[in-house]
LOTILO-950272 format. One record per residue: residue number from 1; residue in one letter; x negated, y, z negated of N, C-alpha, C, CB in turn. Coordinates in Angstrom, 1 decimal. Each point is the difference from the previous one (the first is absolute). Glycine has a CB too. Example, Ala and Ser with C-alpha at 12.3 -4.5 7.8 and 13.67 -1.06 7.14 Angstrom:
2
+-----+------+--------+--------+--------+--------+--------+--------+--------+--------+--------+--------+--------+--------+
:  nr : rest :   n.xx :   n.yy :   n.zz :  ca.xx :  ca.yy :  ca.zz :   c.xx :   c.yy :   c.zz :  cb.xx :  cb.yy :  cb.zz :
+-----+------+--------+--------+--------+--------+--------+--------+--------+--------+--------+--------+--------+--------+
:   1 :    A :  -13.2 :   -5.7 :   -7.8 :    0.9 :    1.2 :    0.0 :   -0.9 :    1.2 :    0.0 :    1.9 :   -1.2 :   -1.2 :
:   2 :    S :   -1.5 :    2.3 :    1.9 :   -0.9 :    1.1 :    0.0 :    0.8 :    1.1 :   -0.8 :   -1.2 :   -0.6 :    2.2 :
+-----+------+--------+--------+--------+--------+--------+--------+--------+--------+--------+--------+--------+--------+
***
This chain:
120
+-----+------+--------+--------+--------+--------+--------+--------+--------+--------+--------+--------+--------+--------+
:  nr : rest :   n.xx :   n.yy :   n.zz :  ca.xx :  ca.yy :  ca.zz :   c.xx :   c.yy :   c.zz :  cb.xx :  cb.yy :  cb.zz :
+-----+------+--------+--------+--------+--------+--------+--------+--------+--------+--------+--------+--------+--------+
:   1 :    X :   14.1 :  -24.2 :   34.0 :   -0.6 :    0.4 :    1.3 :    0.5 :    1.4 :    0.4 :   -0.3 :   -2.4 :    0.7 :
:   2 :    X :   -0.4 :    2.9 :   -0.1 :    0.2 :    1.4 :    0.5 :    1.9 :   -0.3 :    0.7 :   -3.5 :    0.8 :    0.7 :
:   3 :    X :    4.2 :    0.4 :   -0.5 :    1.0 :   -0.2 :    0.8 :    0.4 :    1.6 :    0.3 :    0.9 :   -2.6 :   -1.1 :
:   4 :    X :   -0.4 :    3.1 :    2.1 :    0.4 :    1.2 :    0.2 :    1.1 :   -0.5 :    1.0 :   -2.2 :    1.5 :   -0.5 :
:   5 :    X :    3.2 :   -0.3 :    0.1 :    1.6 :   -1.0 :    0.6 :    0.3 :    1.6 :    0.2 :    1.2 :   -2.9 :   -1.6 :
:   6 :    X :   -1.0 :    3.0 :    3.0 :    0.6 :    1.5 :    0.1 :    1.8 :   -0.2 :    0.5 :   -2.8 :    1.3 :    0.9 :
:   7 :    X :    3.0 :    0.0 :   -1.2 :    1.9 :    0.0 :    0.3 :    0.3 :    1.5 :    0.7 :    1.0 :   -1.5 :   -2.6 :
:   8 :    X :    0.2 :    1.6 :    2.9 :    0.7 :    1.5 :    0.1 :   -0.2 :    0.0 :    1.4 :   -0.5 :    1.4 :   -2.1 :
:   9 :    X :   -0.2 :   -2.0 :    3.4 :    0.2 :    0.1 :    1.2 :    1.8 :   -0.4 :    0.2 :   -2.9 :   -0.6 :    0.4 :
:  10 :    X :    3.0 :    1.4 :    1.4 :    1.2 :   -0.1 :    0.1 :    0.7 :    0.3 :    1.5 :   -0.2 :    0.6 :   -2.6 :
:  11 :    X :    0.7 :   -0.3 :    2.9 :    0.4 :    1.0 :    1.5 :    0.5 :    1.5 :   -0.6 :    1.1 :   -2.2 :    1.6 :
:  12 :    X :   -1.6 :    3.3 :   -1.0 :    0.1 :    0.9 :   -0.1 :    0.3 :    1.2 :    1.2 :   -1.0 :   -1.2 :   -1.8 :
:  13 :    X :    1.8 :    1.8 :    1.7 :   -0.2 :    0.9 :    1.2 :   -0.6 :    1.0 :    0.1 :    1.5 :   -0.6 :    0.2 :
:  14 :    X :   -2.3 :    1.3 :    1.0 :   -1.2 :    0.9 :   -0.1 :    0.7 :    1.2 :   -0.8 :   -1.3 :   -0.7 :    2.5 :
:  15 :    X :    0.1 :    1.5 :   -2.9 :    0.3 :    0.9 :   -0.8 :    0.0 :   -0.6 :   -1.8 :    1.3 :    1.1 :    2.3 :
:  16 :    X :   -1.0 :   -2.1 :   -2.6 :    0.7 :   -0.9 :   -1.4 :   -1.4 :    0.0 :   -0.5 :    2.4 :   -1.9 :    0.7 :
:  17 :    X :   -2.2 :    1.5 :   -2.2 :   -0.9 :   -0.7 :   -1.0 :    0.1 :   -1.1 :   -0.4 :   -0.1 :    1.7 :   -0.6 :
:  18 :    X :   -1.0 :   -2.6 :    0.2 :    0.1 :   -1.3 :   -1.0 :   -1.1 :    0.1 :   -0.6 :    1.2 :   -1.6 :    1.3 :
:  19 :    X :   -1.3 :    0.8 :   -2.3 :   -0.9 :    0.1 :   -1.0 :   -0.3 :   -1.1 :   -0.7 :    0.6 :    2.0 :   -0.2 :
:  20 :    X :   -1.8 :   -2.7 :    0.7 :   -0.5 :   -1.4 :   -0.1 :   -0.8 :   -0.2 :   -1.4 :   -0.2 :   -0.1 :    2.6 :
:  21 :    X :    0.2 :   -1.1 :   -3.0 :   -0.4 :   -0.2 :   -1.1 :   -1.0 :   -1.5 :   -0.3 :    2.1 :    1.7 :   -0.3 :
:  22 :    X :   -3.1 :   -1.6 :    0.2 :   -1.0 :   -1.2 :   -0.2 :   -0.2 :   -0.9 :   -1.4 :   -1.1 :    1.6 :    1.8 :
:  23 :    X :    1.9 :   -2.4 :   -2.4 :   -0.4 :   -0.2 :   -1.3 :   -1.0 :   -1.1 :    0.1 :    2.1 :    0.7 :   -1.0 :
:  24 :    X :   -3.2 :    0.3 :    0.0 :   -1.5 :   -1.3 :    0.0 :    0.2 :   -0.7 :   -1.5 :   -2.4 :    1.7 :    1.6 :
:  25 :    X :    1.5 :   -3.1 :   -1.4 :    0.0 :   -0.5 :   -1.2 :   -1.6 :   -1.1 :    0.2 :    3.4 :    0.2 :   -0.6 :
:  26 :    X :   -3.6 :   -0.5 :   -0.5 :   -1.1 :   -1.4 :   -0.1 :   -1.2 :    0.9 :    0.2 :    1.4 :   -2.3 :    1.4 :
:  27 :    X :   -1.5 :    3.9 :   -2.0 :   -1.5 :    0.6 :   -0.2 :    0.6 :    1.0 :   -0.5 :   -1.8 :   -0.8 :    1.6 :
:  28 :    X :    0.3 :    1.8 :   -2.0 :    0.7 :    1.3 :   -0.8 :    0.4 :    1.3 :    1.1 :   -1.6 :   -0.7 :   -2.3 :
:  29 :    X :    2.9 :    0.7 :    2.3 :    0.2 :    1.0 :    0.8 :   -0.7 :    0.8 :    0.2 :    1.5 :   -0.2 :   -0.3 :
:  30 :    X :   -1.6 :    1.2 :   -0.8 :   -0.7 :    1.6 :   -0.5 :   -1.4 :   -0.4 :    0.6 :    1.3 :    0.9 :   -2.6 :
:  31 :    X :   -1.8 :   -1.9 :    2.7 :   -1.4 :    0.3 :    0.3 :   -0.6 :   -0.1 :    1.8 :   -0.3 :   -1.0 :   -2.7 :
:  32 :    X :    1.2 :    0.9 :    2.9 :    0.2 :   -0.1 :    1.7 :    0.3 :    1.1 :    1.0 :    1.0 :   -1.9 :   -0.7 :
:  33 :    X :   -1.2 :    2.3 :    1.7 :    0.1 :    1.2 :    1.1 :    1.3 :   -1.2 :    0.6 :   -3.3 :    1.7 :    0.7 :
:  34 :    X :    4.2 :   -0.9 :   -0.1 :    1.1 :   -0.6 :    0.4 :   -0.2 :    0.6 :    1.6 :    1.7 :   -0.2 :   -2.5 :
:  35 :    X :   -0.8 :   -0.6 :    3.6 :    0.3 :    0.6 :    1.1 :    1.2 :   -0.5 :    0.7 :   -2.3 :    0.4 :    0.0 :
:  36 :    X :    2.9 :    0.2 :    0.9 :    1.0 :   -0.7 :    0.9 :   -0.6 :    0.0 :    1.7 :    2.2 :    1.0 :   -1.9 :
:  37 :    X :   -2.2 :   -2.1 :    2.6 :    0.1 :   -0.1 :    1.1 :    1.1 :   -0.3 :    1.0 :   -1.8 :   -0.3 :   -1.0 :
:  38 :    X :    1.6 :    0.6 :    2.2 :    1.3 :   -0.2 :    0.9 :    0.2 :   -1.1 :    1.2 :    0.0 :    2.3 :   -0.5 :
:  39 :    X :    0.0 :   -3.3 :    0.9 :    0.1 :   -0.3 :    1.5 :    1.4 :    0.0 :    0.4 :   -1.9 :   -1.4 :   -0.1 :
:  40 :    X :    1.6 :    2.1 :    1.5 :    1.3 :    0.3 :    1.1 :   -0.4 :   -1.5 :    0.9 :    0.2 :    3.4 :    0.2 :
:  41 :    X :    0.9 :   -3.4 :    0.2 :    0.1 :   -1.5 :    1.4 :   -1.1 :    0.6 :    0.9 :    3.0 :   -0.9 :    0.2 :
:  42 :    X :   -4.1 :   -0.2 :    0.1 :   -0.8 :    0.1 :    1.3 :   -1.3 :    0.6 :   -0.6 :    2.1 :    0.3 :    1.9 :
:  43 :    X :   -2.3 :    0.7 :   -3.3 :   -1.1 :    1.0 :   -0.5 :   -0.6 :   -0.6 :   -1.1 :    1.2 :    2.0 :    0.6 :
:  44 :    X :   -2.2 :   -1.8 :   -0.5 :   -1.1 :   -0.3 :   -1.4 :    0.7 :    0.3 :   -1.1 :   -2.2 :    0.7 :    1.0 :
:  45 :    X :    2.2 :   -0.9 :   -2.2 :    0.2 :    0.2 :   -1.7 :   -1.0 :    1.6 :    0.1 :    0.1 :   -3.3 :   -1.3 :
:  46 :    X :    0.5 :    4.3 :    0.3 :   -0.5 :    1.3 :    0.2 :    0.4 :    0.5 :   -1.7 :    0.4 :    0.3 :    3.1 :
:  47 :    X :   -1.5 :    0.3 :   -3.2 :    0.0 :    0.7 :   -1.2 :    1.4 :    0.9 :    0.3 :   -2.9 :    0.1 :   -0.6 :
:  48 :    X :    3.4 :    0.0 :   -1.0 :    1.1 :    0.9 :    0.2 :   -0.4 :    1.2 :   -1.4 :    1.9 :   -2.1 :    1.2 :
:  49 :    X :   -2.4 :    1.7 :   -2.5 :    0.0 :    0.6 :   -0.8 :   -0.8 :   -0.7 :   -1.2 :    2.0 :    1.1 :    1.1 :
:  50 :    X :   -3.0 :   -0.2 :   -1.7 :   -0.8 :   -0.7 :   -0.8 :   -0.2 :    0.9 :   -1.3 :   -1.0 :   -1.3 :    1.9 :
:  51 :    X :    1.4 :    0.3 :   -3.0 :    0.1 :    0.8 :   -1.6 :   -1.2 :   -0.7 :   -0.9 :    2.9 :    0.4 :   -0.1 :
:  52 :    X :   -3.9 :    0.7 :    0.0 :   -0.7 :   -0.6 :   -1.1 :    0.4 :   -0.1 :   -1.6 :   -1.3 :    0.8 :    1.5 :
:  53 :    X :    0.2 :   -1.3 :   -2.5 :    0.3 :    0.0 :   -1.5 :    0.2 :    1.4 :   -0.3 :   -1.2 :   -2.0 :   -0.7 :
:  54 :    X :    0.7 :    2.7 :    1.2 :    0.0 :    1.5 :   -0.4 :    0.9 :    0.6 :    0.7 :   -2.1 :    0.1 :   -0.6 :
:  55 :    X :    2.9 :   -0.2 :    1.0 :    0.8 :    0.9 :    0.9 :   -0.1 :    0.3 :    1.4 :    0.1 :    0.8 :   -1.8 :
:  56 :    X :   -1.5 :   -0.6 :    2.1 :    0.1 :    0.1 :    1.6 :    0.7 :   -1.0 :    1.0 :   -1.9 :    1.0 :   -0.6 :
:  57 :    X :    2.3 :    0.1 :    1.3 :    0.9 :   -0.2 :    1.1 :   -1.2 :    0.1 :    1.6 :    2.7 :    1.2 :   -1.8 :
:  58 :    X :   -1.9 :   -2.3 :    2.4 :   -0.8 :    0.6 :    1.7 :    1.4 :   -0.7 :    0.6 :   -3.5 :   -0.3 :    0.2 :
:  59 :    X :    3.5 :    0.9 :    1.3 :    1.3 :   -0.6 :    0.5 :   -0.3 :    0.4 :    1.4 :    1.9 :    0.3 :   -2.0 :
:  60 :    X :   -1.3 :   -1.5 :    2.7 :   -0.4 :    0.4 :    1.3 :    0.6 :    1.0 :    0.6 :   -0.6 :   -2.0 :    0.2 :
:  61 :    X :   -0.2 :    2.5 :    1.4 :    1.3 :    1.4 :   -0.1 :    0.5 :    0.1 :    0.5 :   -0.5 :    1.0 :   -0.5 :
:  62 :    X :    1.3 :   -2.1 :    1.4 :    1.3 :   -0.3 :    0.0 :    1.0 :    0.0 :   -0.5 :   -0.8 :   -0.6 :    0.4 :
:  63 :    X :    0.6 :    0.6 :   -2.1 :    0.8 :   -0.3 :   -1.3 :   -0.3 :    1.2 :   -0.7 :   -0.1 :   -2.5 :    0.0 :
:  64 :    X :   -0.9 :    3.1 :    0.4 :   -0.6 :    1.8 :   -0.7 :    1.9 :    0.9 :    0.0 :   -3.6 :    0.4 :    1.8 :
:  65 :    X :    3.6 :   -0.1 :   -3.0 :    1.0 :    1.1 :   -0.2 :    1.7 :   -0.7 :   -0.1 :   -1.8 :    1.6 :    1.5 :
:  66 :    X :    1.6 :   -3.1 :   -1.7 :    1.8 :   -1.0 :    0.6 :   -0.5 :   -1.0 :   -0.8 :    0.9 :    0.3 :    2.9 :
:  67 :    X :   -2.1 :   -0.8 :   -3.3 :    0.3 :   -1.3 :   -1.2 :   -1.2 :    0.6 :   -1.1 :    0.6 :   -2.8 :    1.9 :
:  68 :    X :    0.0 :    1.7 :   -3.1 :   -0.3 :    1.0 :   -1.5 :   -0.4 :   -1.8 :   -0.2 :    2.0 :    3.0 :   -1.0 :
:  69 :    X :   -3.3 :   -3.2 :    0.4 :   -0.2 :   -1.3 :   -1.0 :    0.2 :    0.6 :   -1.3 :   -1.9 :   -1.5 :    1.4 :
:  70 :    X :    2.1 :    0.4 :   -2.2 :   -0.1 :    0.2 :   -1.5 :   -0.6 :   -1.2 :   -1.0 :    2.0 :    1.5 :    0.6 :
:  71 :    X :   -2.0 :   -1.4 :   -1.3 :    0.1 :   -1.2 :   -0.6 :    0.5 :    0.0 :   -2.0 :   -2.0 :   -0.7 :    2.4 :
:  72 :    X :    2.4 :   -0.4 :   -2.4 :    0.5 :    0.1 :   -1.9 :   -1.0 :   -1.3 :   -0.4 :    3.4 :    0.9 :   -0.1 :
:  73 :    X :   -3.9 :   -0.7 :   -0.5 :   -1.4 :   -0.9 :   -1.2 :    0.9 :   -0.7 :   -0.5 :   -2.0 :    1.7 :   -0.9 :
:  74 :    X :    3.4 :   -1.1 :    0.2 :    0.6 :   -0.5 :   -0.8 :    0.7 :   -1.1 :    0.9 :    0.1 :    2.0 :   -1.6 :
:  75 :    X :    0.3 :   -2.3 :    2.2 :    1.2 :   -0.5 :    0.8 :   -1.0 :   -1.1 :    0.9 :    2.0 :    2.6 :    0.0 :
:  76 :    X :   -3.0 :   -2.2 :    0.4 :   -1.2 :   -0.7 :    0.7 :    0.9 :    0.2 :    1.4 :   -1.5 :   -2.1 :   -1.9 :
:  77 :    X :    1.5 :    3.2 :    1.9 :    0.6 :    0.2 :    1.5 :   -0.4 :    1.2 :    1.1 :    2.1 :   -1.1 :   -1.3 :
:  78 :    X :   -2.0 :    1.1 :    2.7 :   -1.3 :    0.8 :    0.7 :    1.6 :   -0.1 :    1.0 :   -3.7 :   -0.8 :   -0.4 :
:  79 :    X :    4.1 :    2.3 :    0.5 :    0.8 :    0.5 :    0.9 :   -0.4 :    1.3 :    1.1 :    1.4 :   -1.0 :   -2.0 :
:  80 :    X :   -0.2 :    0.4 :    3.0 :   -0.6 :    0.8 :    1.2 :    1.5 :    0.8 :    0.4 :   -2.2 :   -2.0 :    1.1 :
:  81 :    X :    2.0 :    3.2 :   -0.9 :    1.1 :    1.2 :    0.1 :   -0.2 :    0.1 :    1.0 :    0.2 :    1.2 :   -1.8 :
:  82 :    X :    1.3 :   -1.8 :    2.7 :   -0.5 :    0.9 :    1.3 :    1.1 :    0.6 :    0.6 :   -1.8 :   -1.4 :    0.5 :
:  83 :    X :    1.8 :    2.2 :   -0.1 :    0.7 :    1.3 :    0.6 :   -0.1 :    0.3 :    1.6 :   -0.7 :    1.1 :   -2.3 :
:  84 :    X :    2.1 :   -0.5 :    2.6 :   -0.1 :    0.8 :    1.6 :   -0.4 :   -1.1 :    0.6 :   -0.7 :    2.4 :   -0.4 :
:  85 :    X :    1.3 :   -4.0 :    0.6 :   -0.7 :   -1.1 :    0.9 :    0.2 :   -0.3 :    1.4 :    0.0 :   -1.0 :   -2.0 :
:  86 :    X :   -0.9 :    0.8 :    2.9 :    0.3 :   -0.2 :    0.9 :   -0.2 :   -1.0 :    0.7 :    0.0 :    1.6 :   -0.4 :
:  87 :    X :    0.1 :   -1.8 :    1.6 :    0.6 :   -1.5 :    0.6 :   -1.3 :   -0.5 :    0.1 :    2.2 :    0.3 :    1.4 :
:  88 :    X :   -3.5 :    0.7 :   -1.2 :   -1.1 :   -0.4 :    0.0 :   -0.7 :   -0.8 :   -1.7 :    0.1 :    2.1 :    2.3 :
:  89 :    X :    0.7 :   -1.9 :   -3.4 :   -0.2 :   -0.7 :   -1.0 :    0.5 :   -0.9 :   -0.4 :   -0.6 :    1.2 :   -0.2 :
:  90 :    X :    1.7 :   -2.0 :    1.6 :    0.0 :   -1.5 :   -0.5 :   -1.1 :   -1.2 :    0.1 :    2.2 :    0.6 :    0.4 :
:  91 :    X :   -2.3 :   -1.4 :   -1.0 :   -1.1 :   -0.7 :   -0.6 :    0.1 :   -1.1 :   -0.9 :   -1.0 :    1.9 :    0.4 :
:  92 :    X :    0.5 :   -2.8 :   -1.1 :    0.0 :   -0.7 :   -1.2 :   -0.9 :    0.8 :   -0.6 :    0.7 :   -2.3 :    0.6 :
:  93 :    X :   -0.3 :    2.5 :   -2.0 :   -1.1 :    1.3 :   -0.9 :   -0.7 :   -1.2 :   -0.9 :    1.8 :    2.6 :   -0.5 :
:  94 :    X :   -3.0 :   -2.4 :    0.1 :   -0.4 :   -0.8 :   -1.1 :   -0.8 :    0.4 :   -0.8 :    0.3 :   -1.4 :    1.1 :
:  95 :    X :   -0.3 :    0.4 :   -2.0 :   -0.9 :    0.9 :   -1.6 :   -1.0 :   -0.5 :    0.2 :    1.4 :    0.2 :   -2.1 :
:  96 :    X :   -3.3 :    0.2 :    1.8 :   -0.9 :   -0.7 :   -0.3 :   -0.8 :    0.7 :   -1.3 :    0.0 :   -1.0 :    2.6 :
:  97 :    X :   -0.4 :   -0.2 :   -3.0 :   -1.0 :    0.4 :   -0.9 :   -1.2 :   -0.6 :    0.1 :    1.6 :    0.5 :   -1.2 :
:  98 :    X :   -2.7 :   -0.3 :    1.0 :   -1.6 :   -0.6 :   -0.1 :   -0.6 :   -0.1 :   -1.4 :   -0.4 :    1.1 :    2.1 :
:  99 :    X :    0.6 :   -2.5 :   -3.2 :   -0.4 :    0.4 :   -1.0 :   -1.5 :   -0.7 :   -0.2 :    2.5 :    0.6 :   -0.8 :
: 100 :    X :   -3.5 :   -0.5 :   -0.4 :   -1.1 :   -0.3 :   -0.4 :   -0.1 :   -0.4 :   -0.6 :   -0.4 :    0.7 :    0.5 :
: 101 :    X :   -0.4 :   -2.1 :   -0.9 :   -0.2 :   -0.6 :   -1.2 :   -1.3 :    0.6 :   -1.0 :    1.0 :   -2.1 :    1.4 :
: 102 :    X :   -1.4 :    1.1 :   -2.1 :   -1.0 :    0.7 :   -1.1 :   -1.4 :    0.3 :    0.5 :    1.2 :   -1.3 :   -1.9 :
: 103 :    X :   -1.1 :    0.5 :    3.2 :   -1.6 :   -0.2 :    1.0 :    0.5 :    1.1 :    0.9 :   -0.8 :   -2.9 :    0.1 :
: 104 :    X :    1.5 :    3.4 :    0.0 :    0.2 :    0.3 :    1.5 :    0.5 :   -0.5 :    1.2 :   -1.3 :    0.6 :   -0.9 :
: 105 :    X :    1.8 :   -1.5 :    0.9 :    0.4 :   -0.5 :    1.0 :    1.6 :    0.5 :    0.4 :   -1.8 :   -1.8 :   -0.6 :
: 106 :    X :    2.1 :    2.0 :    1.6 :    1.2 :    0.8 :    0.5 :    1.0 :   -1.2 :    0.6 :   -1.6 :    2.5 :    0.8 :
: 107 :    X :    2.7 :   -2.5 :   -1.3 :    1.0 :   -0.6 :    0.5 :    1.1 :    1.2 :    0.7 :   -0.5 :   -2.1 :   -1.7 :
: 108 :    X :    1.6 :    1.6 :    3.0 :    0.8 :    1.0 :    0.5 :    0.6 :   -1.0 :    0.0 :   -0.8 :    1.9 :    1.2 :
: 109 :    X :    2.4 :   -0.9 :   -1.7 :    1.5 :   -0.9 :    0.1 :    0.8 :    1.2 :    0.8 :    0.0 :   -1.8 :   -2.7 :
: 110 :    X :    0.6 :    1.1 :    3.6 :    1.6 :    0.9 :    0.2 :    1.1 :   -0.6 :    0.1 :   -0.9 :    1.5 :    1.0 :
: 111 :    X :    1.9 :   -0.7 :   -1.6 :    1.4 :   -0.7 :    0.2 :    0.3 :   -0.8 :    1.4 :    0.8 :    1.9 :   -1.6 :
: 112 :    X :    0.8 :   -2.0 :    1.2 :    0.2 :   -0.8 :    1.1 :    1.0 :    0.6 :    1.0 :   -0.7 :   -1.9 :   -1.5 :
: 113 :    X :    0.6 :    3.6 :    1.5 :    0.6 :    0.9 :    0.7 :    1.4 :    0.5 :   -0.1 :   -1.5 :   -1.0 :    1.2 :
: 114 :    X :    2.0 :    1.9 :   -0.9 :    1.5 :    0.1 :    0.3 :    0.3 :    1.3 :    1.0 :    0.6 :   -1.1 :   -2.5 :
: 115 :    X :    0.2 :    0.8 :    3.1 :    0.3 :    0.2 :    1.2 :    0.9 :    1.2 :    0.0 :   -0.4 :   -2.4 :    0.6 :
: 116 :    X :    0.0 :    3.5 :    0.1 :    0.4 :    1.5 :    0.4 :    0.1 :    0.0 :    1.2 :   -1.0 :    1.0 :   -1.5 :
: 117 :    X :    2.5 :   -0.5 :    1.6 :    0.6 :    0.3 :    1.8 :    0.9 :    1.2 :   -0.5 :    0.2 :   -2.8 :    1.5 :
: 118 :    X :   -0.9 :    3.7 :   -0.7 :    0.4 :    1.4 :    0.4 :    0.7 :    0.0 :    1.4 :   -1.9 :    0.9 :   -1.3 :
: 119 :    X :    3.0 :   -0.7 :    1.4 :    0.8 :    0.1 :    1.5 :    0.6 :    1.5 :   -0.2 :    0.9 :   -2.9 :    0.6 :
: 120 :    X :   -1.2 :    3.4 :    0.7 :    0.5 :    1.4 :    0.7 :    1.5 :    0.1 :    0.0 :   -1.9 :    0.1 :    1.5 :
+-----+------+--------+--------+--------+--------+--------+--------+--------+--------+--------+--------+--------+--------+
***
């Protein structure tokens, strides 16, 4: 079965970096568009950064110019660089993916979060 297990959340102090990491398994990585989402206490779940098979990047712009996605095919892993953080980017971060069967039909999985606190 599908599973995406992210890590590297942490406490950080503003200004600091961490650099999160999503390992997928139970489909083919490479053929998948990857993304990370965010919920803060009290706020909706919010796009944070989205990687296609081809490389494209979109990022919200919030995160424009301070987080970097990536991802390794090899490793089946979809990472999120983030930089210069601020108290406004604590949150639980999460991985999702949306994949497709041979019909078409669309399944969505996301992890099961990990938790980013930025203090001043």
């Amino acid at each position: 079965q599908v599973q995406l297990v992210e890590s590297g959340g942490g406490l950080v102090h503003t200004g600091g970096s961490l650099t999160l990491s999503c390992a997928a398994s139970g489909f083919t990585f490479s053929l998948f568009d990857m993304s990370w989402y965010r919920q803060a206490p009290g706020k909706q779940r919010e796009l944070v950064a989205a990687l296609t098979t081809g490389g494209r990047t979109n990022y919200a712009e919030f995160v424009k110019g301070r987080f970097t996605i990536s991802r390794d095919n090899a490793k089946n892993t979809v990472y999120l660089e983030m930089n210069s953080l601020k108290a406004e980017d604590t949150a639980v971060y999460y991985c999702r993916v949306v994949t497709v069967d041979i019909v078409g039909r669309e399944y969505e999985y996301w992890g099961q979060g990990t938790q980013v606190t930025v203090s001043s």
